[in-house]
N, C-alpha and C positions, 0 to 999 in steps of 0.2 A: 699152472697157476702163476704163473710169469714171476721170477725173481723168488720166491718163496724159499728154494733152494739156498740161494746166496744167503737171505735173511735168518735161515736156521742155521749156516752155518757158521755167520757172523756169532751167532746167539751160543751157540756149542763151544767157542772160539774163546766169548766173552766168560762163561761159565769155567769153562776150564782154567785158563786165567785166575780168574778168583779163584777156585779151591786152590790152587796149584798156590799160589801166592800167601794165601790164609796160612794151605798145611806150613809152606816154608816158617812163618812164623811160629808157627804152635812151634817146630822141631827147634828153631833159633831159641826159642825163648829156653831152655831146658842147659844152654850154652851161656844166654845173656845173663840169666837169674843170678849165680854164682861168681861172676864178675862182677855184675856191678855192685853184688853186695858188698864184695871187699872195695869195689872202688868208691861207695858210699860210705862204709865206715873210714877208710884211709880220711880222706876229705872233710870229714865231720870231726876227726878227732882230734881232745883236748890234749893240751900236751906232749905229743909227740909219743901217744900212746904204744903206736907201734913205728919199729925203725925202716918196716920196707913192707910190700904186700906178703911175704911167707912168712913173717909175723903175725898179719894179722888174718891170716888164714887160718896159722895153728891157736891160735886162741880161740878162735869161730869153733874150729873144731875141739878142742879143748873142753870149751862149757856147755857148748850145745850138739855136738856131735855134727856128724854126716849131715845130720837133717837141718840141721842151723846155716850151714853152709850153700847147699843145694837146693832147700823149699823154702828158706824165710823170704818169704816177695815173689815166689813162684807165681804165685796165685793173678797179682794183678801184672805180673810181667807177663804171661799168658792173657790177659783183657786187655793189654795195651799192643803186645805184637803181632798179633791174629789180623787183627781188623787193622794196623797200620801196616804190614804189609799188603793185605786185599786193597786198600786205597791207595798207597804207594802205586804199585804196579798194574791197577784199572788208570789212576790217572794219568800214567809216565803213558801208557797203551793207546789211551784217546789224545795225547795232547801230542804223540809223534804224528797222528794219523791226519793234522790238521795240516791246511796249505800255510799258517803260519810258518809252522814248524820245518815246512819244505823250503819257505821263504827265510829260515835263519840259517839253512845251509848246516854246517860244519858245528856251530854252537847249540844248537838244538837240542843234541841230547844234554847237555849244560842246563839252557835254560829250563827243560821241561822237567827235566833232574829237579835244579830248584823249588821248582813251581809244588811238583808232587812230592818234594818233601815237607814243603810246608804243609800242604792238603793232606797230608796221612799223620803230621804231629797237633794240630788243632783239635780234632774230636777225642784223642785220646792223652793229652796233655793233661786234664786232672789225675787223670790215673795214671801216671807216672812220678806225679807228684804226692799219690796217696802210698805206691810203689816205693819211694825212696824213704817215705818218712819208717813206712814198715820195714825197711831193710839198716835202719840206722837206728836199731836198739839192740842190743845185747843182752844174751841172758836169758833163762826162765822159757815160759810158754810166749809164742809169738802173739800180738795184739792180731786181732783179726783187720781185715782189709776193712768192711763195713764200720767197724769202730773208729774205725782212725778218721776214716771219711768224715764221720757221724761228728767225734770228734772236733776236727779242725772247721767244718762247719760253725758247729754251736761257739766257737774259741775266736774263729775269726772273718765266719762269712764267705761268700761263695768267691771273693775275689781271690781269697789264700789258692785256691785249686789253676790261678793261671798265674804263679808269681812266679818268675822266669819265663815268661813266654817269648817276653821278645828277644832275649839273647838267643834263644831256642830257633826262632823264628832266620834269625842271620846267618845262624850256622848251617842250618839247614839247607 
């Protein structure tokens, strides 16, 4: 069936890729969740609330325990890292494979680097941003992810979900 071979195996190739690249996420996220909480609180706070990040670790864990520290923002750091690593590393995959990319020689993986960082933070950039807000309260039962969305919506419209985009965009 001429070439059919090649073409399941591109496709086997492509599949595997993506799960492989998703699972990496799922398993970062569980790494990412608990850092950036402190590194969201640190950042957010009034007065010089805490003097260093194992301050504001032991206070985390203090008022909310284990779980304050480890699942507050679990939930959409898990929807945010899944599907940006899958598109991260589909698009770093297709955009080395191009004669472009053959044509920029030696900076290639540079630019295509760039390129698929920005392409794996655009579709999930609200939800990092619903992520950070969840992970920057203190205290008590955590707000759910859907509320805060619901939330900053009805407060300030759908622009609030891309404010920081474009420094995000640079850095990338």
């Amino acid at each position: 069936t001429g070439g059919g071979g090649v073409e399941e195996a591109v496709a086997t190739s492509f599949v595997a890729l993506l799960l492989a690249a998703a699972f990496s996420g799922f398993v970062t996220s569980f790494l990412v969740a608990p850092v950036e909480r402190v590194k969201v609180m640190m950042q957010a706070q009034q007065n010089s609330l805490y003097a260093n990040e194992l301050e504001c670790i032991q206070a985390v864990l203090e008022t909310e325990g284990f779980s304050g520290l480890f699942s507050r923002g679990l939930g959409p750091t898990l929807a945010r890292e899944i599907p940006s690593y899958a598109i991260y590393f589909v698009v770093y995959g297709v955009l080395m494979q191009t004669s472009q990319a053959q044509n920029l020689g030696t900076v290639a993986p540079l630019v295509c680097g760039a390129i698929s960082g920005c392409a794996c933070w655009i579709p999930v950039y609200p939800i990092d941003v619903v992520k950070t807000l969840v992970q920057n309260t203190e205290g008590g039962a955590a707000t759910s992810s859907i509320e805060v969305a619901r939330q900053l919506y009805e407060d300030e419209g759908i622009g609030a979900f891309y404010n920081g985009l474009t420094p995000k965009m640079l850095r990338a």
